[in-house]
C-alpha positions in Angstrom: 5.3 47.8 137.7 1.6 46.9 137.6 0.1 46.5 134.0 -2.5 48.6 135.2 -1.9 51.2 137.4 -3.4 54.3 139.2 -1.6 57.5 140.0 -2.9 57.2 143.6 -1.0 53.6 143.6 1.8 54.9 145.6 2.0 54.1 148.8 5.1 55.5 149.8 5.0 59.1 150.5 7.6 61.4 148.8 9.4 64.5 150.2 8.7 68.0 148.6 11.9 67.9 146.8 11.5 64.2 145.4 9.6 63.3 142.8 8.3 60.2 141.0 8.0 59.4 137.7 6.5 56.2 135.5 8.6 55.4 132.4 8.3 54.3 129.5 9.7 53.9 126.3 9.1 55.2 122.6 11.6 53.4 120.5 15.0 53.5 122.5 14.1 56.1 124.5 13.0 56.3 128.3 10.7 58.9 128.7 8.7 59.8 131.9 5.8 61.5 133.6 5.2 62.8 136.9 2.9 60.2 138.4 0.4 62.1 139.2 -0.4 63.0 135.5 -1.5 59.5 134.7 -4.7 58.5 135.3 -3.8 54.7 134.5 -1.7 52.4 132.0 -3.5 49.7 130.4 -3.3 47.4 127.8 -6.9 48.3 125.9 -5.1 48.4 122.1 -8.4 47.5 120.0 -9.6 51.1 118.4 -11.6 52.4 116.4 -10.1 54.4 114.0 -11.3 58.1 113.1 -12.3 59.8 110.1 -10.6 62.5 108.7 -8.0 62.6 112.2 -4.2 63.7 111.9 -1.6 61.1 111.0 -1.0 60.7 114.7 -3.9 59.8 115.8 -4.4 56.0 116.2 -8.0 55.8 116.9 -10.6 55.9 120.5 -10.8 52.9 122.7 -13.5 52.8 125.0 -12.5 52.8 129.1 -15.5 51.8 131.0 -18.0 53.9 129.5 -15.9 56.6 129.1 -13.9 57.6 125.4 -10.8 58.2 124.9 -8.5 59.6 122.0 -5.5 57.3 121.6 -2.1 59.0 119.8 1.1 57.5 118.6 4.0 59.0 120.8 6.1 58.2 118.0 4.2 60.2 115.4 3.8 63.1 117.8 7.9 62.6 118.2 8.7 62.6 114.4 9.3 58.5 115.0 8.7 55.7 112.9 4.5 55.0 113.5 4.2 52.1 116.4 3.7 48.3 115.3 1.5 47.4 118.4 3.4 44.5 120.1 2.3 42.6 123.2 4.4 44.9 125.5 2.8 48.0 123.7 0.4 50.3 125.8 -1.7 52.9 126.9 -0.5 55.5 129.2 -3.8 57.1 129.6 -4.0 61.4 131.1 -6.0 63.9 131.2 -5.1 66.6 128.6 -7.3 70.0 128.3 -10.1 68.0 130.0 -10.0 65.3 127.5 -9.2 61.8 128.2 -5.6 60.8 125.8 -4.2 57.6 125.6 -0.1 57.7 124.7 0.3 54.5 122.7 3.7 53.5 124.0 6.3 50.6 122.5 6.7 49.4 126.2 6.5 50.5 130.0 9.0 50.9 132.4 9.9 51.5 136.2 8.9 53.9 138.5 11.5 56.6 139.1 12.1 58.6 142.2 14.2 61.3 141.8 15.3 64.5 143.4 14.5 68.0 141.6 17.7 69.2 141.5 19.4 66.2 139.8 16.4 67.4 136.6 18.8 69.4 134.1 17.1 71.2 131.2 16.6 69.3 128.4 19.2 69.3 124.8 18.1 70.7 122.3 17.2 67.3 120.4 16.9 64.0 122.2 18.1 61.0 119.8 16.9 63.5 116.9 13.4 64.3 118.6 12.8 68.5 119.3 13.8 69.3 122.5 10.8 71.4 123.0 8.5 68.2 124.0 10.4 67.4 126.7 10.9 69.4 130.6 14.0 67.7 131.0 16.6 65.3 131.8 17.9 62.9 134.3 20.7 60.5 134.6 20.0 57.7 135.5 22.4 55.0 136.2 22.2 53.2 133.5 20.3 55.5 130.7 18.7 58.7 130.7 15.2 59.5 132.0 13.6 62.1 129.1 10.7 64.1 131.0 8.2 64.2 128.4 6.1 67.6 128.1 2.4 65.9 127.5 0.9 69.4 127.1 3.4 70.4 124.5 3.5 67.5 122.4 -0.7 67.5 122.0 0.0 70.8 120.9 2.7 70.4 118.5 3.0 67.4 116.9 4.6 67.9 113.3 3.3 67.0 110.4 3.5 63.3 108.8 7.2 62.5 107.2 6.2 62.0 104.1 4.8 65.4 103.4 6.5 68.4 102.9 5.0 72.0 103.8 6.5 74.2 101.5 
């Protein structure tokens, strides 16, 4: 896959019952979203950091002209925070009409699957709340975690070191 890529990069059409997902992984695990959720993954990792933001997020990163928020997937998860690498990245979307970048450990492939081979998902995924995720797929070699962007912007728990009592 392109280190930079648009949603509309596809070429090849898909059937109503297939879909396509980009991958990518946060620690050991492959997650995925629908292609047409990402605006583009890129590899724009210098931020500035904010003020007074949650533990999760990493800083804003500048796009041509245009700001966006940056997270750590892993943070938002309940993960170890990121070490940026040279195969970390961006997968930027569009979240509540705000531009997010998803700082991910590394990107995979592009996906295509069938709807009916997407079971619900567990109710923990290698000890991560089921609840940010729309599901699971089997892939044949590892299992494709269909991560829930909306949800996990809205939920992300609080750092690990704190406890809310």
């Amino acid at each position: 896959m392109n280190q930079t890529m648009t949603a509309r990069a596809a070429s090849v059409p898909i059937s109503g019952d297939e879909l396509e997902y980009a991958t990518f992984y946060v620690c050991d695990i492959l997650l995925g979203l629908d292609i047409r959720q990402i605006e583009e993954i890129n590899r724009q990792l210098t931020m500035t950091s904010v003020p007074h933001a949650p533990h999760f997020v990493r800083g804003v990163v500048n796009l041509r002209g245009e700001v966006a928020t940056v997270v750590d997937l892993r943070a938002i998860l309940g993960l170890p925070a990121a070490e940026i690498t040279d195969q970390s990245r961006n997968v930027v979307v569009n979240a509540r009409g705000e531009r997010i970048g998803l700082l991910v450990d590394r990107i995979g492939d592009v996906v295509r699957t069938s709807a009916s081979d997407i079971e619900p998902p567990p109710a923990n995924v290698s000890g991560v709340d089921g609840r940010f995720f729309r599901g699971v797929c089997k892939l044949e070699k590892e299992l494709l975690v269909i991560l829930d962007v909306e949800e996990a912007l809205a939920g992300s728990p609080p750092p690990q070191e704190r406890s809310d009592n």
